[in-house]
Every structure is written in structure tokens, then in C-alpha cells.
TORBAVO-426203 format. One record per residue (C-alpha): residue number from 1; x, y, z. Coordinates in Angstrom, 1 decimal. Last residue first. Layout:
# TORBAVO-426203
   resi        x        y        z
    NUM        X        Y        Z
...
# end
This chain:
# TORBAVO-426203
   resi        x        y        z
    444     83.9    170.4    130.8
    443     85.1    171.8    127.6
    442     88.1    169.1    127.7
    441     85.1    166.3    128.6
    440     83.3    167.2    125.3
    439     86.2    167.2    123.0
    438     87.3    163.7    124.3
    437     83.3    162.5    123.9
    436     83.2    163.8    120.9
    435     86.7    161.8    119.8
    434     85.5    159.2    121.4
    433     82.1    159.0    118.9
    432     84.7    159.8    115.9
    431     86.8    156.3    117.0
    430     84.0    153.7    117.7
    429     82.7    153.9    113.9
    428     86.3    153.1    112.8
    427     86.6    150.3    115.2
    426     83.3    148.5    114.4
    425     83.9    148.6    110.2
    424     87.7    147.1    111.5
    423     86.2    144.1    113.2
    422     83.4    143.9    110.6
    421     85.0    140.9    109.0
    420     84.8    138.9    105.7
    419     86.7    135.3    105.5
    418     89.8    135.3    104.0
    417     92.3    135.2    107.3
    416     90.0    132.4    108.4
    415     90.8    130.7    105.3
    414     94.2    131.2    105.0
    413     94.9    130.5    109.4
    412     93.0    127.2    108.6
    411     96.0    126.5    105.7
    410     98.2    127.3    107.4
    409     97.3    125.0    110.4
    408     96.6    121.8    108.1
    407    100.0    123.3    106.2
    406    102.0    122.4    109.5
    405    104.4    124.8    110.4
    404    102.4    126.0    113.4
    403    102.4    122.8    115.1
    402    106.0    122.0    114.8
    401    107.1    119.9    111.7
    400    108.4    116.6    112.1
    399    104.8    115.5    111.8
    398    104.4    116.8    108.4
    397    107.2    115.4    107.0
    396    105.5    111.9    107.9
    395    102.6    112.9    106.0
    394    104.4    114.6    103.1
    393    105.9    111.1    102.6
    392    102.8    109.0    103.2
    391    101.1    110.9    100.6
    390    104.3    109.9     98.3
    389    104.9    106.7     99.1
    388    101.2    106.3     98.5
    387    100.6    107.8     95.4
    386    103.9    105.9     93.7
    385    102.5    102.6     94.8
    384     99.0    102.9     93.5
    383     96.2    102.7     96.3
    382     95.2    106.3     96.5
    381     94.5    106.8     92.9
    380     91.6    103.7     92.3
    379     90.4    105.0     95.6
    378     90.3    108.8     94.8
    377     88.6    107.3     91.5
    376     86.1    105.4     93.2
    375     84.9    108.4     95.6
    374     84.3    110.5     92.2
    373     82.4    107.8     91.0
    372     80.1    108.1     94.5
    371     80.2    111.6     94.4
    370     78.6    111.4     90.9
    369     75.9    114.6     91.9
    368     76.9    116.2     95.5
    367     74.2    116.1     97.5
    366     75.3    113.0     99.6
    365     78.6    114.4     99.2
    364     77.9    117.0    101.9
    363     76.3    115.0    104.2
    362     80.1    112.2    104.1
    361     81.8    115.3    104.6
    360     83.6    113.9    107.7
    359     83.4    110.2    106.7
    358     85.1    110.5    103.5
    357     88.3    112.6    106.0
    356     87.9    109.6    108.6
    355     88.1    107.4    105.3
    354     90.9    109.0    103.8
    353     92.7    109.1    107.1
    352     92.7    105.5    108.1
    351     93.2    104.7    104.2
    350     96.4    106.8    104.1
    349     97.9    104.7    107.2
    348     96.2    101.5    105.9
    347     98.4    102.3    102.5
    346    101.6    102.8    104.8
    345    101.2     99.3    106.1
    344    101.4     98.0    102.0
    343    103.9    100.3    101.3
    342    106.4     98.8    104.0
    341    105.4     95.0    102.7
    340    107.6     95.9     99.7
    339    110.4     97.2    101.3
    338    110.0     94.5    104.0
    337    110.1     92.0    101.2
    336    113.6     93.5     99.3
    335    115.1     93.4    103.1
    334    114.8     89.7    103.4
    333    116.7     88.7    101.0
    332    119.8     90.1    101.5
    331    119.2     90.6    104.9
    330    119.5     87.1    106.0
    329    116.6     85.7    107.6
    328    114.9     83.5    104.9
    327    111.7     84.7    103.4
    326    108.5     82.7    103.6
    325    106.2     84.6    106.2
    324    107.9     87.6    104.6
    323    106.1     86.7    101.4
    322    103.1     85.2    102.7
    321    102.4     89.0    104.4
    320    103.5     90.3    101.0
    319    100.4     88.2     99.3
    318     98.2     88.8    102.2
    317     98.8     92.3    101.8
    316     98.1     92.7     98.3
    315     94.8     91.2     98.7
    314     93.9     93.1    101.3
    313     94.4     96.0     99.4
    312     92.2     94.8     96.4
    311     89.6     94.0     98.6
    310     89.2     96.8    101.1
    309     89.1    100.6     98.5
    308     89.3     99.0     95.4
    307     86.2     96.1     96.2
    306     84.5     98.9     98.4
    305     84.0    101.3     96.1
    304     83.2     99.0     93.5
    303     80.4     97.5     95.4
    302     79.4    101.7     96.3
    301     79.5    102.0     92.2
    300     76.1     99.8     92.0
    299     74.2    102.3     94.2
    298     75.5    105.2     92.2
    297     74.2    104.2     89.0
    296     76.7    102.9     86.6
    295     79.6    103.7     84.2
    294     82.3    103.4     87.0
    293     81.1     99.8     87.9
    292     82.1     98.5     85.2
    291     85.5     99.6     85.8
    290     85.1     97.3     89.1
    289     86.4     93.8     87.4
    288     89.7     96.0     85.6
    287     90.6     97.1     89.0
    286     93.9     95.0     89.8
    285     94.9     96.2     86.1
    284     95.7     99.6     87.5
    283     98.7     97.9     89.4
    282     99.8     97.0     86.3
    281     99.4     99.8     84.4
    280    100.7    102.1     87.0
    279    104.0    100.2     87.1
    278    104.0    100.8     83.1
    277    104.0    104.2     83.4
    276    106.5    104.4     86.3
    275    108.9    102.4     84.6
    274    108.8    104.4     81.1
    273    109.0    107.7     82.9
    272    112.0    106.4     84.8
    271    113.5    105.4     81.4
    270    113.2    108.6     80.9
    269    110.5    110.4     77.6
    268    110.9    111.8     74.0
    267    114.4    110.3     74.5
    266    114.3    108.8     71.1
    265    115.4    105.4     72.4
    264    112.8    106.2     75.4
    263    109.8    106.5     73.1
    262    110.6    103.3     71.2
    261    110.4    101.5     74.0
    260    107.2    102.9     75.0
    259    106.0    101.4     72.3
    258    107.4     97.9     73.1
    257    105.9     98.4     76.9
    256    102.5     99.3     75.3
    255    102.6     95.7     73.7
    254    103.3     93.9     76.5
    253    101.1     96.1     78.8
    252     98.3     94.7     75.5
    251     99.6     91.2     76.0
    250     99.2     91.1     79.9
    249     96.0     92.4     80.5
    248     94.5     89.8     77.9
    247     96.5     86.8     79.7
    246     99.1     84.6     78.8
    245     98.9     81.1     77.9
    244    101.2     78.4     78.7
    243     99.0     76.2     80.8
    242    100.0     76.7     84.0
    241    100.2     80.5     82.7
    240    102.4     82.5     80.9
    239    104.0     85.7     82.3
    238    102.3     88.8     80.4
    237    103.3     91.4     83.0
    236     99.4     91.1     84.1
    235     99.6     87.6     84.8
    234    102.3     88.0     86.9
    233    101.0     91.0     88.9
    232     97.6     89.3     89.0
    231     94.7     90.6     87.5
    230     92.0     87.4     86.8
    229     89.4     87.9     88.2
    228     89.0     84.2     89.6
    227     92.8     84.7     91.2
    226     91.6     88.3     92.7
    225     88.7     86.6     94.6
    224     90.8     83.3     95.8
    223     93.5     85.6     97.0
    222     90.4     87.3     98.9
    221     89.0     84.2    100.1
    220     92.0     82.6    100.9
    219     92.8     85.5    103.6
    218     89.6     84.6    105.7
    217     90.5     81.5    107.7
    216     94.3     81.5    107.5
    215     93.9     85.6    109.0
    214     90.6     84.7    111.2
    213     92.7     82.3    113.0
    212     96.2     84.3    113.0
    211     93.5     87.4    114.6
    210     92.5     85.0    117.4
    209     95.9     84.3    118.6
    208     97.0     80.8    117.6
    207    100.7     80.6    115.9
    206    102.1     80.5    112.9
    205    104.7     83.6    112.3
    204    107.6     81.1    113.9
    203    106.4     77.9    111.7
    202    107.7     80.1    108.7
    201    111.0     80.5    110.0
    200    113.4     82.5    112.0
    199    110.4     83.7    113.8
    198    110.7     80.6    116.4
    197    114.6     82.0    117.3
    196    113.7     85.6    117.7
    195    110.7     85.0    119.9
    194    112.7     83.0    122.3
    193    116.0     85.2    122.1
    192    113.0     88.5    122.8
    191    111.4     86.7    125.7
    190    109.1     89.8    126.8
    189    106.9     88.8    124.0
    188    105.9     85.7    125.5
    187    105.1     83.0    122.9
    186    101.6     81.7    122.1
    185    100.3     78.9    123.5
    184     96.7     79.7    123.2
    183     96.4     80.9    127.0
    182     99.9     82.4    127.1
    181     98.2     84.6    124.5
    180     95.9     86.3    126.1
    179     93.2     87.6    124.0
    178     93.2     91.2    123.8
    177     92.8     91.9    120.5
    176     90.4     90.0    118.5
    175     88.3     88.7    121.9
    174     88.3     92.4    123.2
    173     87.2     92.9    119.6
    172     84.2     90.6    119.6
    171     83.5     91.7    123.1
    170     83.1     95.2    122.0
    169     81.1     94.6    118.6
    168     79.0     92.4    120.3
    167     78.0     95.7    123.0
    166     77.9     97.9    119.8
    165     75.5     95.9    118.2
    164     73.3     95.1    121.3
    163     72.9     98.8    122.2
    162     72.2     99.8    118.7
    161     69.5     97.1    118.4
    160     69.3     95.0    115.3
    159     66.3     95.5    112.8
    158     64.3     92.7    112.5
    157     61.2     94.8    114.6
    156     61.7     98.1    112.4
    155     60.9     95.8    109.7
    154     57.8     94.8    110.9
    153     56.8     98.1    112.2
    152     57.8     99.4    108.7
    151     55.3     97.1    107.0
    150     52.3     98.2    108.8
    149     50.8     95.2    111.2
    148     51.2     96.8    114.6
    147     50.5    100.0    113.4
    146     46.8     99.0    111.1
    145     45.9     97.1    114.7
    144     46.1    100.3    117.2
    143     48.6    101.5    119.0
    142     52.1    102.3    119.4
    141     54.0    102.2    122.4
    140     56.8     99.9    122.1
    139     57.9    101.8    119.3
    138     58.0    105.5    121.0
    137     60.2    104.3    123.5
    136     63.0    104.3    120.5
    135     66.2    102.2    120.9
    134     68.3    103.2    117.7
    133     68.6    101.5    115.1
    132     70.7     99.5    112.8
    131     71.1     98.6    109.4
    130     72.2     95.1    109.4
    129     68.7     94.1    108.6
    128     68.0     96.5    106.2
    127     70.7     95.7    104.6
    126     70.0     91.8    104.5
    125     66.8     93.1    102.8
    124     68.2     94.8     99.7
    123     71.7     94.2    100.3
    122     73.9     97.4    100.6
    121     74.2     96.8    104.7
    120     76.2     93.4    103.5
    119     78.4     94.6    101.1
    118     79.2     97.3    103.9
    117     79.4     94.6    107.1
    116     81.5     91.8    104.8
    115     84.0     94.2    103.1
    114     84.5     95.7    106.8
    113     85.3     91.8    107.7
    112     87.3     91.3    105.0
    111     89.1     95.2    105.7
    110     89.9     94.4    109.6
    109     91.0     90.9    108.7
    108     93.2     92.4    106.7
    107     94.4     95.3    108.8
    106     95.6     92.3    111.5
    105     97.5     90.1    109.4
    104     99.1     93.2    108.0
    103     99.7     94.2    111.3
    102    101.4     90.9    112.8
    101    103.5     90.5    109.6
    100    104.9     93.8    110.3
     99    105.7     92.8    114.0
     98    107.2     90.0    112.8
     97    109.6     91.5    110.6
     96    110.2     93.9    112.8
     95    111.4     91.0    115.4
     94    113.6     89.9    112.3
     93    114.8     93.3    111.4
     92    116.2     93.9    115.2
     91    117.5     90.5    115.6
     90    119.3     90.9    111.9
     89    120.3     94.1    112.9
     88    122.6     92.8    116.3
     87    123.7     89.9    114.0
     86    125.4     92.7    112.0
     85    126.2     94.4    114.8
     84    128.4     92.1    116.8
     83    130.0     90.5    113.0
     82    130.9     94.1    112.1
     81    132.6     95.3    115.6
     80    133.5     98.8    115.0
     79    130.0     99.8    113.8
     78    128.0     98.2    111.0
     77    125.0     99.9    108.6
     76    127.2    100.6    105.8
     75    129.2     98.0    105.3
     74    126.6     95.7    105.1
     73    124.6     97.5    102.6
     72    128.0     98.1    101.1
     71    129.1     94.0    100.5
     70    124.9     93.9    100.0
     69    124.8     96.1     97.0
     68    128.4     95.2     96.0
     67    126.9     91.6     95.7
     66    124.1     92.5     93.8
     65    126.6     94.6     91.2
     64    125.9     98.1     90.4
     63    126.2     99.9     93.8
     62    125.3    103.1     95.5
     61    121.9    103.0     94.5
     60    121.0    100.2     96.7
     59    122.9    101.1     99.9
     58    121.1    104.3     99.7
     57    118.1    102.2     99.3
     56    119.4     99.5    102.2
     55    120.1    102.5    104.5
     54    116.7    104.3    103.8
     53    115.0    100.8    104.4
     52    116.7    100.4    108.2
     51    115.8    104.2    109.0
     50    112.2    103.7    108.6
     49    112.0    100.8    110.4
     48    111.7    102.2    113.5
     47    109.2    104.9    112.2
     46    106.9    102.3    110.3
     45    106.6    100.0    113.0
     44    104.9    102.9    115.6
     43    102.9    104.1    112.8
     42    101.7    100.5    112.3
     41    100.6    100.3    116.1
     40     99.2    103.7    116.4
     39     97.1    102.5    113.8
     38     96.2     99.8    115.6
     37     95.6    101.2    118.7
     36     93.2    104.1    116.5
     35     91.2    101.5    115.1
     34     89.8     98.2    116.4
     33     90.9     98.8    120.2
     32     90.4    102.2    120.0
     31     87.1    102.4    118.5
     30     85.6     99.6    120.7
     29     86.6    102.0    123.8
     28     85.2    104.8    122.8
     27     82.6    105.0    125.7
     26     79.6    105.6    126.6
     25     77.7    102.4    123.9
     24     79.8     99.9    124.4
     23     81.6    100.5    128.0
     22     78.0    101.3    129.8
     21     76.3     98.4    128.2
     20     79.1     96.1    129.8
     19     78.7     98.1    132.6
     18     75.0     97.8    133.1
     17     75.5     94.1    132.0
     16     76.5     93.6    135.6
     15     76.2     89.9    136.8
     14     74.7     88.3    133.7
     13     76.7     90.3    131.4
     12     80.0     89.6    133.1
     11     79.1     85.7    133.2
     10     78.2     85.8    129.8
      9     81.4     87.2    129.0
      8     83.3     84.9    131.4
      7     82.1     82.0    130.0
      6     82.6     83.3    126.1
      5     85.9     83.6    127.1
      4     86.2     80.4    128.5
      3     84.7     79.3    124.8
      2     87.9     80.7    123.7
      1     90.3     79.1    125.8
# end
């Protein structure tokens, strides 16, 4: 099925590449299928499940005992008949499920192969390669031999097209995203019992659309990356290894744990407090190999940029991806994962926006000295657990909120409010001229 693909796009070029050419380059048609769909797509998955996690926290809270938890979890969430809508919820959580493994598979491919692109463009010749330009009359036509031999005509030669860039960059995510997938065996989607009975298990999450390829293809590399550096949850909470050592990381959050110990006996701080602090240092201890990055040139900071803004992320949703993969379909155990997998899709929510936002006022930072650390840092912040439930908190209350509420509209209605104006300078001159004018027509 794929190289019929590659068929019919050759075909399509051949026969009228002025409309291939005409959707890549006039069109935002790349941009929706690789971004805003699948944004729209996680937003979508995070409001219906929404109301399923704040039943199982409330659920949570409520109880002491694990099996109070779920007795009132269960409880909780059924209608007169208990065994209908029980199973009822376990459908609906199970095709969620699925549709949240489906989007983290999908947002980490997207950030390996954005890894790939921006590490790439950064390399001293490969980057000039990658770098692309735009098709320039003006090249074809110089003259003379010192021209035709100067280094940047040479290079300006290896760059890449813009027109052929965007135009791969299309069919590549036609090919991503639209692929058929009665043509790779896939299961209908319209079949909900069919669905619902293959996802029960692993085998139902493996199938063979072009994004479960690239997922088993490129996922190892990043769980391979943050294996060889050596920051793992586990290893970081001081769990021993295979071989019955513990790492660096996780004898000195050990140690700080003890301390803090000492800190809640005395109540100088919550237990809460305590929690939170130590959550931070372990998530923080994902970044320990781009720290050095922070205390050097710019131009070596953009690789850490890009390892805590697109590696460690996908990293951490390949691991809760596997997770739910794995997890059995009762809601006992299954709803502890979702939680868990929940932050991870409203991460690439906050990310979407952060780097739209980057992007914006991306010629203002330029000349803005240690922009590039600065950039880390938002990063290093954005990604912690805490940061994120709680952007993506005042995010979703934001779009509750009518237009006018919202502080984005408040806050230009502030500014615009503070800016200087001559409306009232303009009105005060106006007023004695018509009052000579009034006098003058009465004495008429």
C-alpha cells in the first residue's frame, strides 16, 4: 500500500504538478494536517475525558483504603443499573484509551522528527543544506566566471528549494495522516464492539498506519537517549539497578528527602510542600545532560533547547504510551495510567502555544542578550508536572469564559487604554472655534 501511494503521487505530479505546487506552497494545508488537526485532536480527548479523571480524584480523596477508592469510584460514577453502566464506562474509557495512545504516538513522532530537522539545520554544513531558499530569478542569471565559481553560488546551489520542501512536506504528511487504513488492515472506526474488543489488549493498539511504524521505529531511540543519560524516574528515586547500585541523582534526592523529613516533623513546611519539592527534583533530573548547556554560548544552548523542549517530552510519552498499551481494562488500573498519560497530552497543548508564542517574537529575541538561556529555562519550567496542570488549568478556564472575560482581551483593552492619545487634545481645541462660529451666526 505505500509504494501505491508513492504511484499515485508521482502520477499526480506528473499529470498536474501545478496543483500539487499550488496546495504546498498557497495553501495551509500541510500546517493543518501536521498541527492544528492534531491539536484539535488532543483538545478534543482531553475534554471528554476530563470529567472521567475528576470523578476518580474525587473518588480518590474520598477514601483511605484502595478498595473503598474503587468500591466509591464505582459508586460514584453508576446510574440505576450499576452492572449497565459500569461496562457502559469501561467501553467509553477503553476507546479513550485508544484515542490517547493514538496522540501520544502521533506528537512523538512529530517531536523526533522536529528534533531531527532543528539539530539538523544547526549543523555546520548539513545546516546549510537544510536551510532552505527561496526561488530567486536573479540566480540563474548571473554572469561572469568569478560568480559562477564564488563560494555562496555553490552553496546557494545545495540548498533545497522552497517549493520542493514544502511540496515533500505535504505528501509526507498526507502519507502520515491520511493513509487509509482499510488498506493496511487496520480496523474500521465506525465498528465501535470491533474496536473495543482488539483494544482490550496490547495486540489491539498494534496495528499498521504509517504513524504506529514511525512510532516502534523511532520511539527506541529516545528511551534509548534518556537510558544512556542516565535520569530515569527510578533511577533518580535511588531504586537500585540490575546490578544493585544506585545512581548519583538518586542518593543526593535520597538525602534531601531525609532533610526534608526533618522539616515536616517540625512543621517548618507540609507534607505537600515536601512532595512537591521532591517531585520537582526528579523531574528536574531529566535535564541534568543539558545543564551544560546553560553556561555556554548561545549556539550550543539551541541543542539544549531542543533536548528539554522535544526529547525529554517524548520520552515521557513513549513511556506512558507503553503504559496504557500494557494496562489491563478494568478501571482500577487503568484509570492511575490515563491520569498520568493526561499530563503528557496537556504538555503538547502548552508546547503548541509556547512555540507559536517563541515564534511570534522570535526578531525581538534575536536582539535580546541570553534569550537563548532564557528560552531553556521557560522549557526546563514548562515541562514539570505541577506547571503544566496548572497552565493547562487557566487555559481551559479561559475557554469557558466569554470573549470579553478572557484576560488576553483585558489585557489588550489595558494596554490600549494606556497608550497616549490626542483624542481629547483634538476635542478641546474643536470646542472654542464652534463657540465663535455659534456667536458669529447669532449676530448674523
Amino acid at each position: 500500500p505505500h509504494l501505491f501511494f508513492v504511484v499515485v503521487v508521482a502520477g499526480t505530479k506528473r499529470m498536474i504538478p501545478s496543483a500539487v505546487t499550488y496546495l504546498a506552497t498557497r495553501t495551509y494545508l500541510c500546517s493543518i494536517l501536521s498541527f492544528w488537526h492534531p491539536l484539535y485532536l488532543t483538545y478534543s480527548v482531553l475534554v471528554r475525558l476530563s470529567p472521567h479523571l475528576r470523578d476518580y480524584r474525587e473518588a480518590e480523596a474520598s477514601g483511605d483504603d484502595e478498595t473503598e477508592k474503587s468500591a466509591k469510584f464505582r459508586i460514584n460514577t453508576v446510574t440505576p443499573s450499576r452492572l449497565k453502566q459500569q461496562r457502559q464506562r469501561e467501553i467509553e474509557m477503553d476507546h479513550l484509551r485508544v484515542e490517547i495512545a493514538d496522540m501520544l504516538k502521533y506528537w512523538v513522532v512529530y517531536a523526533i522528527l522536529l528534533t531531527i530537522a532543528r539539530t539538523g539545520k544547526l549543523l555546520p554544513f548539513i545546516g546549510h543544506v537544510l536551510n532552505v531558499t527561496v526561488d530567486d530569478a536573479t540566480a540563474t542569471q548571473s554572469k561572469g566566471f568569478f560568480k559562477k565559481i564564488s563560494k555562496s553560488g555553490i552553496y546557494s546551489k545545495l540548498r533545497l528549494p522552497g517549493k520542493v520542501v514544502d511540496e515533500v512536506k505535504l505528501v509526507f504528511f498526507v502519507w502520515l495522516r491520511l493513509m487509509p487504513t482499510s488498506i493496511t488492515g487496520d480496523e474500521v472506526k465506525g465498528n465501535v464492539s470491533q474496536q473495543f474488543s482488539k483494544a482490550s489488549g496490547p495486540k489491539g493498539f498494534d496495528r499498521h498506519r504509517p504513524v504506529d511504524i514511525l512510532y516502534r521505529k523511532l520511539s527506541p531511540s529516545v528511551l534509548s537517549a534518556m537510558n544512556s543519560s542516565a535520569f530515569l524516574t527510578k533511577k533518580a528515586l535511588g531504586e537500585p539497578s540490575n546490578d544493585g547500585s544506585t545512581s548519583t541523582v538518586g542518593s543526593i534526592i535520597q538525602k534531601v528527602r531525609s532533610f526534608l523529613d526533618l522539616f515536616v516533623m517540625t512543621r517548618l513546611i507540609s507534607k505537600k510542600s515536601q512532595q512537591w519539592l521532591i517531585t520537582t527534583m526528579v523531574e528536574s533530573s531529566a535535564l541534568l545532560p543539558a545543564v551544560t548547556t546553560l553556561f555556554m554560548p548561545s549556539y550550543f544552548t539551541n541543542y539544549g533547547v531542543i533536548y528539554v523542549s522535544l526529547v525529554v517530552p517524548a520520552g515521557y510519552s513513549t513511556s506512558s504510551c507503553d503504559a496504557i498499551q500494557h494496562s489491563s481494562a478494568k478501571l482500577e488500573s487503568m484509570m492511575p495510567k490515563v491520569e498520568a498519560a493526561s499530563r503528557y497530552l496537556q504538555f503538547w497543548m502548552i508546547h503548541a502555544a509556547l512555540s507559536l508564542l517563541l515564534a511570534s517574537f522570535a526578531p525581538l529575541l534575536a536582539w535580546v542578550p541570553l534569550s537563548t538561556h532564557a528560552t531553556w529555562l521557560i522549557w526546563a519550567y514548562a515541562q514539570l508536572e505541577s506547571t503544566t496542570r496548572k497552565i493547562y488549568g487557566w487555559f481551559e478556564r479561559e475557554l469557558e469564559k466569554s470573549l470579553e472575560d478572557t484576560a488576553v482581551v483585558r489585557s489588550t483593552r489595558r494596554i490600549i487604554s494606556a497608550l497616549p492619545s490626542n483624542v481629547e487634545e483634538h476635542e478641546t481645541s474643536n470646542v472654542p472655534a464652534a463657540n465663535e462660529n455659534g456667536e458669529k451666526s447669532k449676530v448674523a
